[in-house]
N, C-alpha and C positions, 0 to 999 in steps of 0.2 A: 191870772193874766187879764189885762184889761181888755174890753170891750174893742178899743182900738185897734190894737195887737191883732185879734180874732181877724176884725173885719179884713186887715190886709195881710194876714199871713193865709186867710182863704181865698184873697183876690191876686194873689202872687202863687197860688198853689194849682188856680185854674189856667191860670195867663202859661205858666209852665206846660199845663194837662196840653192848651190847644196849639203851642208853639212849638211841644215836639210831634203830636198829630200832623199839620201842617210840614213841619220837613220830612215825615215816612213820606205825606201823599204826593210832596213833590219827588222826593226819591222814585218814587214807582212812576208818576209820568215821567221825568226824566229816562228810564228804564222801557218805559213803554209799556207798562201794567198799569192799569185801573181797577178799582174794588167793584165798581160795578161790570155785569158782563155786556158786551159788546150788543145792541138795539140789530138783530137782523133784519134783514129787507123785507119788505113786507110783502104776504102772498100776491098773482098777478091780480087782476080783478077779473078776470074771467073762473077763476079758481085754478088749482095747477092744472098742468096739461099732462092726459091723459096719456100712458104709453103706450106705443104701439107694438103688439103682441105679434111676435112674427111665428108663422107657419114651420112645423117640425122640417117641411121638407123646402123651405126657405132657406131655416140653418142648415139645414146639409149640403142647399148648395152652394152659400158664403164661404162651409167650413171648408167643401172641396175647394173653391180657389182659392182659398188660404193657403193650403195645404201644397198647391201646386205651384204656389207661387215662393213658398216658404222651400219647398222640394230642391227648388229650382235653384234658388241663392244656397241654400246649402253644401249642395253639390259644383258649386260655385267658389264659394269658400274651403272648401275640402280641397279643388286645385289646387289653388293658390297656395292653400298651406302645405300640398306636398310640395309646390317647385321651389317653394320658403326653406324645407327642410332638406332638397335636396343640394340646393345653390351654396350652403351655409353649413358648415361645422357646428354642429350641436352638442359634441361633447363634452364640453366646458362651460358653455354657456348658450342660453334661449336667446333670442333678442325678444324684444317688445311685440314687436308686430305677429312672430309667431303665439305668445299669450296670447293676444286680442282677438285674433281669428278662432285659435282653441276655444277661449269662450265665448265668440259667437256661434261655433257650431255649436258648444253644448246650449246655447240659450235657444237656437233655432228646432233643435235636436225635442225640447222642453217644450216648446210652442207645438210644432207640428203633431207629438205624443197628445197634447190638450185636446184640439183640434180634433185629434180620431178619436178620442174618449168620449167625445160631444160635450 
């Protein structure tokens, strides 16, 4: 093969290499990926801020209003779900809002059990 041949079957062989290069990387920005990862924000200049360490008998007594105020909607939504269930034929069929209350008391149920574990 001549010398000529060489030269442009490797200058057609690179132009290929960075021409499909170039359509992956715009594929991924299009996509919204980049190779490189994302430059986070830069620390404050004071350094981070220090957290503030709260008193055991602090959280106990956040956890109690939590607790009472979580109590409170509870037995709130327990009404409601009974007068839901008693207005309403349920043999056949739940409606929605019956589900929805059900799992907010078990989500409330969930919270207020965290709460007294500490």
């Amino acid at each position: 093969m001549s010398e000529s041949r060489r030269t442009f079957l490797g200058a057609a062989a690179a132009f290929a290499a960075v021409s499909a290069w170039g359509a992956v990387s715009l594929a991924a920005q299009a996509q919204g990926q980049t190779g490189a990862a994302p430059m986070p924000f830069p620390p404050p200049i004071g350094g981070p801020m220090p957290e503030r360490r709260v008193s055991p008998a602090d959280r106990m007594k956040i956890n109690q209003e939590q607790i009472k105020k979580s109590s409170a909607r509870l037995a709130e939504v327990v009404g409601e779900l009974q007068k839901d269930l008693e207005a309403n034929d349920t043999t056949n069929v739940l409606s929605l809002g019956v589900i929805r209350k059900a799992e907010e008391i078990e989500k409330l149920a969930r919270q207020i059990r965290t709460l007294v574990r500490g």
